[in-house]
C-alpha positions in Angstrom: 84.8 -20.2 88.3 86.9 -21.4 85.7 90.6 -22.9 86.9 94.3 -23.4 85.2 96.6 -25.6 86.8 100.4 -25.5 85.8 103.6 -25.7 87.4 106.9 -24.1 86.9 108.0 -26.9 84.3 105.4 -26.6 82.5 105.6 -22.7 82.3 109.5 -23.1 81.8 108.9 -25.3 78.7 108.0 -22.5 76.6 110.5 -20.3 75.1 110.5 -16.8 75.5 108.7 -15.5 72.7 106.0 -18.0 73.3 105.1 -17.2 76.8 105.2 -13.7 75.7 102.5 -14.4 72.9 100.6 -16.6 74.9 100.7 -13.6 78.1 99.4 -10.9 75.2 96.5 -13.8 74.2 95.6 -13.9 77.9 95.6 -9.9 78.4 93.5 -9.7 75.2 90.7 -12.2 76.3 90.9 -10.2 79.8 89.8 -7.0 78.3 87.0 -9.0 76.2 85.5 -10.3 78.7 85.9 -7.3 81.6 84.6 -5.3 78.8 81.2 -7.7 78.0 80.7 -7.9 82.4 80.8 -11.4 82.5 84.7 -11.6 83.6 84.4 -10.2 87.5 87.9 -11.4 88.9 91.2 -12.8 87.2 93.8 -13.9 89.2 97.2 -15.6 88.8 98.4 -17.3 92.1 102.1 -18.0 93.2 104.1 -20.7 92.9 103.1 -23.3 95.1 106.3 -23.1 96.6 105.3 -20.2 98.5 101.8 -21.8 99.4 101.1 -22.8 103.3 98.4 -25.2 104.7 96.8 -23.7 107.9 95.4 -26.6 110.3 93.9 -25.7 113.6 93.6 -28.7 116.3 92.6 -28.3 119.8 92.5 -24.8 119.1 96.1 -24.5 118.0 96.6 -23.3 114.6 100.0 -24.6 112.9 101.2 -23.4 109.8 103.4 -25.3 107.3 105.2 -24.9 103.8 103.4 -26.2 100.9 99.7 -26.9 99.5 97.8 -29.8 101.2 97.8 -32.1 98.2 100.5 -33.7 96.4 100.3 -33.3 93.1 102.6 -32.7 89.9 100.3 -29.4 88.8 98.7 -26.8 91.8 96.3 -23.8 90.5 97.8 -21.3 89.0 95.2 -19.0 87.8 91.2 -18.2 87.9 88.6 -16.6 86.7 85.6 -15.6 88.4 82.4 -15.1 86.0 79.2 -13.5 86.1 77.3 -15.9 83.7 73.5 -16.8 83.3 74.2 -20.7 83.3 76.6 -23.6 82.5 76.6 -23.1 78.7 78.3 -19.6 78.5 80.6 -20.7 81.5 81.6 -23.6 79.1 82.0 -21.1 76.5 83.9 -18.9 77.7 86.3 -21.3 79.1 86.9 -22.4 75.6 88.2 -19.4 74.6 91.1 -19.5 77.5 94.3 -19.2 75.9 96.0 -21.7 78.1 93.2 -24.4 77.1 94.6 -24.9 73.7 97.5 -26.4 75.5 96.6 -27.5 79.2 92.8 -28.4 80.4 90.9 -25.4 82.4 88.3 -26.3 84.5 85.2 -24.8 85.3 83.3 -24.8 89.1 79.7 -23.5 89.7 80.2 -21.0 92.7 76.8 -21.3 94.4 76.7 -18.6 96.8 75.2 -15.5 96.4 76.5 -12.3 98.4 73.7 -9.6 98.9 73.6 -7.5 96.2 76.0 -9.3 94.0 76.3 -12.8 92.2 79.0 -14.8 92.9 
């Protein structure tokens, strides 16, 4: 799985054309890798604004605002890939438009569904 973290400041720092060119860089390395197999999933997630922690104690679940950790950046995107080890993973993470200017981070997935890698 390879992972962007952001946050709205960050994403609010570039000016308009910018984000436009870097959202076309990101829709072009989609379609490469959809189109070679090895990119299964792609996902951008909400603000973390909108995020909410589920805890259940005693049986009671309770629900509040926010992502567990406090941090400056949350997750704001991922990738799920189909790849035969580390190396391409590693590769293809390079290529991640965002990496140029951020970090991406990449996470074996080591469960295997019936039937399908993942």
């Amino acid at each position: 799985m390879v992972m962007i973290y952001g946050n709205a400041e960050l994403w609010e720092s570039f000016p308009a054309e910018e984000a436009e060119r870097a959202i076309e860089r990101q829709d072009a390395f989609n379609r490469k890798y959809a189109g070679t197999g090895e990119l299964l999933l792609a996902y951008g997630n909400a603000d973390a604004a909108e995020a909410k922690t589920v805890r259940v104690r005693g049986g009671v679940p309770a629900v509040t605002d926010g992502p567990y950790l406090e941090a400056k950046e949350h997750l704001a995107s991922w990738y799920l890939l189909d790849v035969p080890d580390e190396r391409r993973a590693l590769e293809i993470a390079a290529e991640v438009p965002f990496a140029s200017v951020g970090a991406v981070e990449v996470w074996p997935v080591p469960h295997e569904a019936p039937g399908n890698r993942l």
